[in-house]
C-alpha positions as CSV (number, residue, x, y, z in Angstrom):
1,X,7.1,252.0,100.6
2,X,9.1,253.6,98.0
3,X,12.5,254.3,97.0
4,X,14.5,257.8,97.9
5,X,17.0,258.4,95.8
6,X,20.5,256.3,95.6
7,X,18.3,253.4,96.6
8,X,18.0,253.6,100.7
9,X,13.6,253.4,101.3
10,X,11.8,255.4,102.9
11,X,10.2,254.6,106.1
12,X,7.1,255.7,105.2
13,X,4.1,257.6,107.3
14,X,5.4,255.4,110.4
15,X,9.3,255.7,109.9
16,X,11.8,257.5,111.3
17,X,12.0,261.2,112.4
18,X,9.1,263.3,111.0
19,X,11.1,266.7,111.4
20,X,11.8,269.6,113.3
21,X,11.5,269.2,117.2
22,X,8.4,270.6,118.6
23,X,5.8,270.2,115.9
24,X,3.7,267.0,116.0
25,X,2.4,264.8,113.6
26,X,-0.5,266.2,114.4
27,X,-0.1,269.2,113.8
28,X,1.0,268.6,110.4
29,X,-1.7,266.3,109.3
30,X,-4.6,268.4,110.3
31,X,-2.3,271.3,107.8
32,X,-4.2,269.8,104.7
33,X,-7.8,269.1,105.8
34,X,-10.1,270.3,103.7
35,X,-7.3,271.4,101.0
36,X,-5.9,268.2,99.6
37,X,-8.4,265.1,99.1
38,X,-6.2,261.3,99.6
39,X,-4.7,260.0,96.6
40,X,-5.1,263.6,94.7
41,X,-2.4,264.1,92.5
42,X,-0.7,267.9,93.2
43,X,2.1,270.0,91.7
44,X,4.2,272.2,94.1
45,X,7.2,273.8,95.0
46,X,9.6,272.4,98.0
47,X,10.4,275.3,100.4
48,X,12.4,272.9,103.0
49,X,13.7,269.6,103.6
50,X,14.1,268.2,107.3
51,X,14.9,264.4,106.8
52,X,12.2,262.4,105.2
53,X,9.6,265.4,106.0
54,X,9.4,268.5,103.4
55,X,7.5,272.2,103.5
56,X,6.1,272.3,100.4
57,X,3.6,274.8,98.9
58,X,0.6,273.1,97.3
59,X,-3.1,274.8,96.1
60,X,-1.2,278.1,97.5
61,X,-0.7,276.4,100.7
62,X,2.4,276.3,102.6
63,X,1.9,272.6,104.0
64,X,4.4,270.0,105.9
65,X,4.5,266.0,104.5
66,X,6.5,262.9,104.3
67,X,7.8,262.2,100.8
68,X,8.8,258.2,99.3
69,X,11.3,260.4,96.8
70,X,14.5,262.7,97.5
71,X,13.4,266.6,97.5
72,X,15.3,269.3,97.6
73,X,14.3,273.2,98.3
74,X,13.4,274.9,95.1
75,X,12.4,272.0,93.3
76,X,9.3,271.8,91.5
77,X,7.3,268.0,91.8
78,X,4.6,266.4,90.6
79,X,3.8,263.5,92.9
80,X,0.6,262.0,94.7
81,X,-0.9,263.1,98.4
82,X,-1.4,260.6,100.4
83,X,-3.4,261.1,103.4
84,X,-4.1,257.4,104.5
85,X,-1.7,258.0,107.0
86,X,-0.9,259.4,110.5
87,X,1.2,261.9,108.3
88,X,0.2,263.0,104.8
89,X,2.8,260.8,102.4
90,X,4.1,262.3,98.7
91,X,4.4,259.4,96.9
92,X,5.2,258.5,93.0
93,X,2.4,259.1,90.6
94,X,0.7,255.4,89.3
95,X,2.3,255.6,85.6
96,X,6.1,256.7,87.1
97,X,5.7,253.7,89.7
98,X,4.8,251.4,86.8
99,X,7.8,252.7,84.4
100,X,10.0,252.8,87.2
101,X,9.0,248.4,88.0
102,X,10.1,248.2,84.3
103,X,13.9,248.6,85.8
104,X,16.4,246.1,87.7
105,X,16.3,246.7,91.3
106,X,19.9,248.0,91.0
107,X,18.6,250.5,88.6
108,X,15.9,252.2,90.2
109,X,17.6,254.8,92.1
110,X,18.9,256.1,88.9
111,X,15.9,255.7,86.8
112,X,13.8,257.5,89.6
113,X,16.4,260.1,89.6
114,X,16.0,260.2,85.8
115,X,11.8,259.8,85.9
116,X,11.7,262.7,88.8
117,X,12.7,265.4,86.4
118,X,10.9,264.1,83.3
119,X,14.7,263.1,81.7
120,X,14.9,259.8,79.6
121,X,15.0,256.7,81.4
122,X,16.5,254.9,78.8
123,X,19.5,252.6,78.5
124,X,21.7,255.1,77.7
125,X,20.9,257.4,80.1
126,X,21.2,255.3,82.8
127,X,24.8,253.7,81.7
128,X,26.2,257.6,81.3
129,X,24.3,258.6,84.8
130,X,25.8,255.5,86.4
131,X,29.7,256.2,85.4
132,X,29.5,259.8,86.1
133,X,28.1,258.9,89.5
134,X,30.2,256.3,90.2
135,X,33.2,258.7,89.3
136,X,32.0,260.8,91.7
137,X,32.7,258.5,94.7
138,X,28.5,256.9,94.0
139,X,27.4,257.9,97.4
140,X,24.0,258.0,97.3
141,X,23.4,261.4,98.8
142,X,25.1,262.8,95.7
143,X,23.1,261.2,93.5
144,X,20.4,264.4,93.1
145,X,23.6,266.6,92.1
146,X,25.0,264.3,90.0
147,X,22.1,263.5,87.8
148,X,21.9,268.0,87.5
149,X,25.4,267.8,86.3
150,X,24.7,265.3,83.7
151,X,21.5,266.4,82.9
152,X,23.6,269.7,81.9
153,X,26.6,267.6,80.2
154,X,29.3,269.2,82.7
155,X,31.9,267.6,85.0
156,X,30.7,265.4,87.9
157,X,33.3,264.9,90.3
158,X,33.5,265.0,94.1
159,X,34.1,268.4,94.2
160,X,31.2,269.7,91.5
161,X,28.4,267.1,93.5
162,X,29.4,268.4,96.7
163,X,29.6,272.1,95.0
164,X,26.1,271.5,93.6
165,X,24.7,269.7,96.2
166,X,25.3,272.7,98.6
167,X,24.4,274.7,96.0
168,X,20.4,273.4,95.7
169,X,20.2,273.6,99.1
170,X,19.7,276.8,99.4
171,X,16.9,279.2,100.2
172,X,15.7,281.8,98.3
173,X,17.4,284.0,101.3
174,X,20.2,282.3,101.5
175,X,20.9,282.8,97.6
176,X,20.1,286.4,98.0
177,X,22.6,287.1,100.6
178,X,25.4,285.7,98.9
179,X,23.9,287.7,95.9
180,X,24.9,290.8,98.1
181,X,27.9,290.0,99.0
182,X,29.2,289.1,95.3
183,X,27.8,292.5,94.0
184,X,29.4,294.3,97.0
185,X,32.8,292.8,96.4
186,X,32.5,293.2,92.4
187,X,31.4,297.1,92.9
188,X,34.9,297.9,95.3
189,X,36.7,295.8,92.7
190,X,39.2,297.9,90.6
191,X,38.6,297.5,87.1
192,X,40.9,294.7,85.4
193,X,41.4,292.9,88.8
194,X,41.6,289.9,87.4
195,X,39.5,286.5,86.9
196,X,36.7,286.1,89.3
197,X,38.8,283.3,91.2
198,X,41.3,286.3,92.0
199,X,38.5,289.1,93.5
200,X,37.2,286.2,95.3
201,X,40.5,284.3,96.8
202,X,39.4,285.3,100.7
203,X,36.1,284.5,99.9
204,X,35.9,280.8,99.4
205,X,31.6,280.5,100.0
206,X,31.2,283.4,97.4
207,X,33.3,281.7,94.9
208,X,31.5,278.5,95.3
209,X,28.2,280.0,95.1
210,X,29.2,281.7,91.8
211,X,30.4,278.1,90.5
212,X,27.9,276.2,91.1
213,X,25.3,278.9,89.4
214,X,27.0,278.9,86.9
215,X,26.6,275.0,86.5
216,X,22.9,275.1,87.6
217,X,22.6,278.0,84.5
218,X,24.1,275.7,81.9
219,X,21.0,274.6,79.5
220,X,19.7,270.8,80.3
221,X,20.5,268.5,77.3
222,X,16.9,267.8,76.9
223,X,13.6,269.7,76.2
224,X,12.1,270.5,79.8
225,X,8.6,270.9,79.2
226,X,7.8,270.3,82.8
227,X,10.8,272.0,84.4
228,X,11.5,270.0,87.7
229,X,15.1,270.6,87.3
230,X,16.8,272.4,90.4
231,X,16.8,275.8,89.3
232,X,19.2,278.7,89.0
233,X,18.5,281.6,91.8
234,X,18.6,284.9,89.9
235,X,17.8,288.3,92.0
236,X,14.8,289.9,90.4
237,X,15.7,293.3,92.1
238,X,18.6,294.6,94.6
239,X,16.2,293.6,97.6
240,X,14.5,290.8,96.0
241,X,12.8,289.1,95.2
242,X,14.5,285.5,94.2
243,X,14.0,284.4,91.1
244,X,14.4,280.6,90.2
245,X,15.6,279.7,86.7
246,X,15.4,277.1,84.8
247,X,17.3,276.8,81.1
248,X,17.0,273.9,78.3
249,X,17.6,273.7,74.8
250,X,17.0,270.9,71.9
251,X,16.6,270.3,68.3
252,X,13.6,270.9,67.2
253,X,13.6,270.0,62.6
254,X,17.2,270.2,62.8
255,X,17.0,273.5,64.7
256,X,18.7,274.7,67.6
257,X,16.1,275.8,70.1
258,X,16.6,277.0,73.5
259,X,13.9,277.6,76.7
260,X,13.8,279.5,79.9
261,X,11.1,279.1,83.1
262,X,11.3,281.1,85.4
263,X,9.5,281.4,89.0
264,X,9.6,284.2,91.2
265,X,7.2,285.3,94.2
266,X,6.3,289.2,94.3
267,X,4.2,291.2,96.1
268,X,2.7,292.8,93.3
269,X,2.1,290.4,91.3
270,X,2.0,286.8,93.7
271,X,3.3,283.3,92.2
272,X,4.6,284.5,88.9
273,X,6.0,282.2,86.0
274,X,6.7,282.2,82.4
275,X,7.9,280.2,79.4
276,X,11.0,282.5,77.0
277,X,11.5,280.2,74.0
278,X,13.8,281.1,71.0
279,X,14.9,279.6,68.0
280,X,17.1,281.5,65.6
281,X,15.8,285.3,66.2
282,X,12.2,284.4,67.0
283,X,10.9,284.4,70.7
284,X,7.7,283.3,72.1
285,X,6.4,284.3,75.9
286,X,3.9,282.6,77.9
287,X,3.5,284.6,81.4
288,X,0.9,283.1,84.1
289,X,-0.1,284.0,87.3
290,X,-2.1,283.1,90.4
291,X,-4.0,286.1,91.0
292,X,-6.5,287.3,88.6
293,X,-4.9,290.9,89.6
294,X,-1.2,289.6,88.7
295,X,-2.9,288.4,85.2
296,X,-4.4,291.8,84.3
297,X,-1.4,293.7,85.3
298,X,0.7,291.7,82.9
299,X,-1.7,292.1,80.5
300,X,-1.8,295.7,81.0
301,X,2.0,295.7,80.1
302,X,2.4,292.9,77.1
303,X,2.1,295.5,74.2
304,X,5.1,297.1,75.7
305,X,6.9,294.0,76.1
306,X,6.7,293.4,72.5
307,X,8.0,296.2,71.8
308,X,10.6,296.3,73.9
309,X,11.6,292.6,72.5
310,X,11.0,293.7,68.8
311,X,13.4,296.9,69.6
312,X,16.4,294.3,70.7
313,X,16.2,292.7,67.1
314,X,14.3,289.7,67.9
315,X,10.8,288.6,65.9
316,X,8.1,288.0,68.0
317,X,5.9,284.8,67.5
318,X,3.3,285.5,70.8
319,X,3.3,287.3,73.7
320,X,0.3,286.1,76.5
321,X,-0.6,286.1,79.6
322,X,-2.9,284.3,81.7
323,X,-4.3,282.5,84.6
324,X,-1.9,279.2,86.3
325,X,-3.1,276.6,84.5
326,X,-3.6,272.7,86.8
327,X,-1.5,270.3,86.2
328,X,-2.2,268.4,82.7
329,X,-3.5,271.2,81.2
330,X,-1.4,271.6,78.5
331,X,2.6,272.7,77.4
332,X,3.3,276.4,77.0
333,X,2.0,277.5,72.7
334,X,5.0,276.5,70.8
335,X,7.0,279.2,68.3
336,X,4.6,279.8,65.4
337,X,7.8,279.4,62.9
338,X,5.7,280.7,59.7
339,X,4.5,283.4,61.5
């Protein structure tokens, strides 16, 4: 049995409501036969959340499961399968269960919130988490928000977890809408109509869409090598498709250096992602793909990529592209800072 976040457990394979009415357990344990062996440790991408059951897309899968931890749509998870079960379970990985039985009871929600997105569990961390939460009213369902806040060092309050909350809930359509309705408004805008809280006064959903991207586009505090931070939505194109965006920087030999993932689905191309790191006026880009057709494309196009980067001003230590890598394999190359 594990812990969801702000400390309530999970009920497990046997507990509670499983998720939408009118498909069975069944059903949804038969989805991963043959794909997912028990006690297989997978990386994927939450599409939905109904309850304690999420859709996630595993092994380029779209599959349904019961998760031990808090997940919301869009966020990326590294976590256990767990097919023991009438229902397959996503559970902690072994080394996060053992750093989390390190902590107080009354501090695992926090630390879990903390080990989920590969922040620092440390002392510190949990004390600052714990006050801005706490500020916020502590309720545990705001918990996920207010550790993205922090994360980002901006303003947790009732209104920004609520804002934020809303915000990472989402979908990818959902975001794109509101998308079109903020560029629709902007384009009929007279020029110098004021701040953005004036174009959007009768528009109170718009206004807290732009808010809260603007929070989830603030740069995490910490280096993000695996970025399991709820992303920014960004529209790759005026129809689509959605891209999500994750942003970090860090000090790296008393250097400030900043990183961008990105995520997007096309139909082109498939599951796309990519690594942008910078430091000074040097870049780096790591581009990967699922399809061996989405690799060679890219590859097709990365002289002219450089170019276009080295024509902006910027020196460019690699640009690649390959194949999705499995979990474990590896961080994207590191700037090359002598080349």
């Amino acid at each position: 049995m594990g812990y969801d976040v702000g400390g309530i457990r999970s009920g497990g394979p046997q507990g509670g409501d499983i998720g939408p009415v009118g498909q069975s357990r069944e059903v949804r344990s038969q989805d991963a036969k043959g794909i997912i062996r028990d006690g297989q440790e997978v990386e994927g991408l939450v599409l939905r959340s109904e309850g304690s059951m999420v859709q996630v897309r595993v092994s380029g899968r779209t599959l349904w499961a019961q998760s031990s931890v808090s997940l919301f749509p869009g966020q990326r998870f590294r976590a256990v399968w767990d097919a023991s079960g009438e229902v397959p379970l996503l559970r902690l990985r072994q080394e996060d269960l053992e750093l989390l039985s390190r902590f107080p009871l009354r501090d695992r929600p926090l630390a879990q919130a903390l080990i989920l997105r590969r922040l620092p569990a440390d002392g510190e961390s949990l004390w600052g988490l714990r006050q801005a939460w706490m500020a916020a009213g502590g309720a545990p369902e705001d918990l996920p928000a207010a550790v993205e806040l922090f994360a980002r060092g901006l303003p947790v309050s009732q209104e920004s977890v609520k804002a934020m909350g809303w915000y990472m809930a989402l979908t990818s359509q959902e975001a794109m809408n509101l998308w079109k309705r903020v560029r629709e408004r902007l384009k009929n805008s007279p020029r110098g109509a004021g701040s953005l809280e004036e174009v959007f006064r009768d528009d109170p959903e718009a206004l807290r869409f732009l808010r809260a991207h603007r929070w989830a586009s603030t740069p995490v505090r910490w280096s993000t090598e695996e970025p399991l931070m709820a992303p920014a939505f960004w529209p790759a194109g005026e129809e689509g498709p959605m891209a999500r965006v994750v942003f970090s920087e860090t000090l790296r030999g008393g250097r400030r250096a900043y990183s961008v993932f990105f995520e997007v689905d096309g139909d082109n191309l498939g599951r796309t992602e990519g690594w942008v790191a910078f430091m000074n006026n040097l870049v780096g880009v790591d581009l990967r793909a699922d399809s061996l057709k989405g690799v060679e494309l890219m590859r097709h196009h990365l002289v002219e990529l450089q170019e276009d980067l080295s024509s902006g001003g910027l020196r460019v230590s690699h640009v690649s592209a390959s194949p999705r890598r499995p979990k474990g394999s590896g961080t994207p190359r590191p700037i090359d800072m002598e080349a």
